[in-house]
C-alpha positions as CSV (number, residue, x, y, z in Angstrom):
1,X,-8.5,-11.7,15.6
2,X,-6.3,-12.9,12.4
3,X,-4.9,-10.4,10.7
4,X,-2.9,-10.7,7.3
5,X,-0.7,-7.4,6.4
6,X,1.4,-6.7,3.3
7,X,5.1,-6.2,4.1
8,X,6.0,-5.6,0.2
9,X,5.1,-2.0,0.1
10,X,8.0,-1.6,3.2
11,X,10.6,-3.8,0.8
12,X,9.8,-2.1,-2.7
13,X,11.4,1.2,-2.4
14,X,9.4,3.0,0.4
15,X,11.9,1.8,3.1
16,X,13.5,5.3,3.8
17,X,10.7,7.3,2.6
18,X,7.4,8.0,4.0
19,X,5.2,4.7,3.7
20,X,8.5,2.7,5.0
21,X,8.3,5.1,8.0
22,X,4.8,4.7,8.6
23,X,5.2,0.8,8.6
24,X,7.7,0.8,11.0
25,X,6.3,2.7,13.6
26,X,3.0,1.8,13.1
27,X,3.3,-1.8,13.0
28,X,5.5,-2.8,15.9
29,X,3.4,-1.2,18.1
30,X,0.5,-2.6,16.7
31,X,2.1,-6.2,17.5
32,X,2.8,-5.1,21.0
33,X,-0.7,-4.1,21.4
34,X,-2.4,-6.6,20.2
35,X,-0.5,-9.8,22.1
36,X,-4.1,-12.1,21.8
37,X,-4.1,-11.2,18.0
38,X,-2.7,-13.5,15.3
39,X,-0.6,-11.3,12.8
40,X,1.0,-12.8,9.2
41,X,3.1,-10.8,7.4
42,X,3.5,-11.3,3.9
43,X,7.0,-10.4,2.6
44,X,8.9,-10.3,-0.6
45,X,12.3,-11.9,-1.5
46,X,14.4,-14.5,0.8
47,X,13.9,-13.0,4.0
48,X,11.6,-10.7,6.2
49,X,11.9,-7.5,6.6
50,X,14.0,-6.2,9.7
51,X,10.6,-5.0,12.0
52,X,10.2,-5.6,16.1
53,X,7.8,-8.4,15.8
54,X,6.7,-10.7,19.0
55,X,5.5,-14.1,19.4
56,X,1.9,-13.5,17.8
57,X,3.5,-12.7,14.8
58,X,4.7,-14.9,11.7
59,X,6.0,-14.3,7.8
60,X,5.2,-15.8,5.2
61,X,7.2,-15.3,2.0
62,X,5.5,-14.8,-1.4
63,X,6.4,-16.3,-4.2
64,X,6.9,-14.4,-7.7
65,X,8.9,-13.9,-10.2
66,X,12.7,-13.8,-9.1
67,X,14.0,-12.7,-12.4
68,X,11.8,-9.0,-11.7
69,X,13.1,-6.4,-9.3
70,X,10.3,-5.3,-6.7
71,X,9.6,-2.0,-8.3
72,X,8.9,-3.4,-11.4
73,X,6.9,-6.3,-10.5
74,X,5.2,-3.8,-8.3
75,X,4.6,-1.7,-11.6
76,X,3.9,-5.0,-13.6
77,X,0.9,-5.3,-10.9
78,X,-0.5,-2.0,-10.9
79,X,-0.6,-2.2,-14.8
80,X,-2.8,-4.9,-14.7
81,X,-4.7,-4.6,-11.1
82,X,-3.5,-7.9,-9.9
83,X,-2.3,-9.6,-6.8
84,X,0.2,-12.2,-6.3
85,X,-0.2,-12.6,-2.4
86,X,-1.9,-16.2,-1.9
87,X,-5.3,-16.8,-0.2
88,X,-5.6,-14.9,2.3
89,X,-7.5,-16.3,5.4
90,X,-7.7,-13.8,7.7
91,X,-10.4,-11.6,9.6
92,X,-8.8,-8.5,8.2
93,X,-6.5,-7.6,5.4
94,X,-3.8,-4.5,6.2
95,X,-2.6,-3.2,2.7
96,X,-0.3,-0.3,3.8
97,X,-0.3,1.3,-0.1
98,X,-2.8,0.7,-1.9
99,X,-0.8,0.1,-5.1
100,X,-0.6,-3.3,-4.1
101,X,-3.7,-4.1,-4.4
102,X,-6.5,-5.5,-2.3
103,X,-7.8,-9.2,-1.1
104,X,-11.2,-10.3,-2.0
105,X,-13.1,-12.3,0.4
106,X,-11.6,-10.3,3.4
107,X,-12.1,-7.3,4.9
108,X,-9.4,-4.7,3.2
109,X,-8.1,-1.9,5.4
110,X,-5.9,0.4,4.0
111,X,-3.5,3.6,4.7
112,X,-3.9,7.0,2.8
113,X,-0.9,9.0,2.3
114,X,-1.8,11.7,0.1
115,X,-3.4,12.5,-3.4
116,X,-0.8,14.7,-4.7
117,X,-0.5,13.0,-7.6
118,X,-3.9,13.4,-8.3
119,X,-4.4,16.9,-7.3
120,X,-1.1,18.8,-8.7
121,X,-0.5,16.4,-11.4
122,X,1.1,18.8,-14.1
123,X,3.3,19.4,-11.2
124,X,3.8,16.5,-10.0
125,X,4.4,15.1,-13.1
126,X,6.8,17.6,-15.0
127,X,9.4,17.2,-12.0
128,X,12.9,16.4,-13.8
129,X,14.3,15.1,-10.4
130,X,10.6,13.6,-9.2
131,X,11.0,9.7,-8.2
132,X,8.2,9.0,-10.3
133,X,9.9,10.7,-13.5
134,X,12.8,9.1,-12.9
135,X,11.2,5.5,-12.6
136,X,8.0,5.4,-14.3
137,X,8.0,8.2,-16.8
138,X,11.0,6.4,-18.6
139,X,8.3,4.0,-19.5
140,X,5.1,5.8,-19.9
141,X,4.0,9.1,-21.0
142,X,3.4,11.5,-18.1
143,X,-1.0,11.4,-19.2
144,X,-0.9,7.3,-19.2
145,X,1.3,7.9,-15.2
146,X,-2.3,9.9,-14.3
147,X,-4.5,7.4,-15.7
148,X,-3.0,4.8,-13.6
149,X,-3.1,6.7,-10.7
150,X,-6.5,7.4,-11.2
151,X,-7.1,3.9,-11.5
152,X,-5.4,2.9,-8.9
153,X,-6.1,5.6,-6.4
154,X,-10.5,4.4,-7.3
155,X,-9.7,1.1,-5.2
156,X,-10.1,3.5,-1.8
157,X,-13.8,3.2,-3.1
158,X,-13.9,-0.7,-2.7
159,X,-12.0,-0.7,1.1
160,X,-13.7,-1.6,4.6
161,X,-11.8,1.7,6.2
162,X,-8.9,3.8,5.0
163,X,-6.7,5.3,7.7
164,X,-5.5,8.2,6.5
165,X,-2.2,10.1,8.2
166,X,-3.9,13.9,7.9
167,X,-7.4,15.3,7.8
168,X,-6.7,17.2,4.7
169,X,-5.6,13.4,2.8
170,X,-9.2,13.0,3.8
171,X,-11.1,16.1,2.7
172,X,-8.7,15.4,-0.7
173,X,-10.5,11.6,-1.0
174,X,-14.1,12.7,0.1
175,X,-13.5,15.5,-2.6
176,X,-12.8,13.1,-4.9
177,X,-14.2,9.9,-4.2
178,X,-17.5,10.8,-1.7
179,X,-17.9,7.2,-1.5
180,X,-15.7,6.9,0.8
181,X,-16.9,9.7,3.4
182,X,-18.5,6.5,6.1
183,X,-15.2,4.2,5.9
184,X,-12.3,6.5,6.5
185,X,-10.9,8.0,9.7
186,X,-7.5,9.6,10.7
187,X,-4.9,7.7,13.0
């Protein structure tokens, strides 16, 4: 099987934090199981990422604008629901935050944190030493951060399957979105 996976999230910020974590643990291991499956990694900026990769894996470096940092291009992206990552042939796509965004033409898998954001959003929100204030509320109002949350946070509805990292993530996004009760699972 080819399978084409999103390194930007693990670049953009999320390195020492949870998704970062997730990406690599989960990954290496995922190369090492896999040995018969084709893997391309799709990274930002002049080199790879630093992840134990074998022989059935190879990067491929996207191409953007250099004059943006990550987060904001990142932002940029969200904004407008766009992807910069090129065709992607592939059996499967692995987008390990969904803020990215998804392939068309592909089958999308994707990873489920949490929807705190969602769920405790005054909260969540109103947090003077939150990440997101600090980053994105400079530039938006804290009702226009939901809204694009919201909107971001509808593309689980569009996924193949969504791995989500708790059973309550899940009972949070079949609460929500009850689409997506058939494609998700815990891991």
């Amino acid at each position: 099987m080819k399978v084409a996976i999103d390194l930007r999230p693990y670049q953009g910020g999320h390195q020492f934090r949870g998704i970062g974590k997730y990406i690599s643990n989960v990954l290496p291991e995922l190369f090492r199981l896999a040995p018969d499956d084709e893997f391309i990694c799709y990274y930002w900026g002049s080199r790879p990422p630093e992840l134990t990769r074998g022989k059935n894996v190879n990067f491929v470096r996207v191409a953007g604008n250099r004059t943006m940092s990550l987060n904001r291009y990142v932002s940029w992206l969200t904004i407008r629901n766009l992807g910069i990552l090129p065709k992607v042939e592939a059996d499967v796509f692995v987008q390990p935050d969904i803020f990215y965004g998804l392939k068309s033409g592909v089958k999308n898998v994707t990873v489920l944190y949490d929807l705190i954001p969602l769920i405790f959003h005054d909260e969540y929100f109103s947090l003077k030493d939150s990440v997101v204030r600090l980053r994105r509320i400079k530039q938006f109002k804290t009702q226009q951060n939901l809204r694009i949350f919201k909107r971001v946070t509808e593309r689980y509805q569009n996924v193949d399957h969504i791995l989500s990292i708790s059973e309550a993530s899940l009972v949070d996004l079949h609460r929500l979105y009850p689409k997506t009760k058939k494609i998700a699972s815990t891991v």
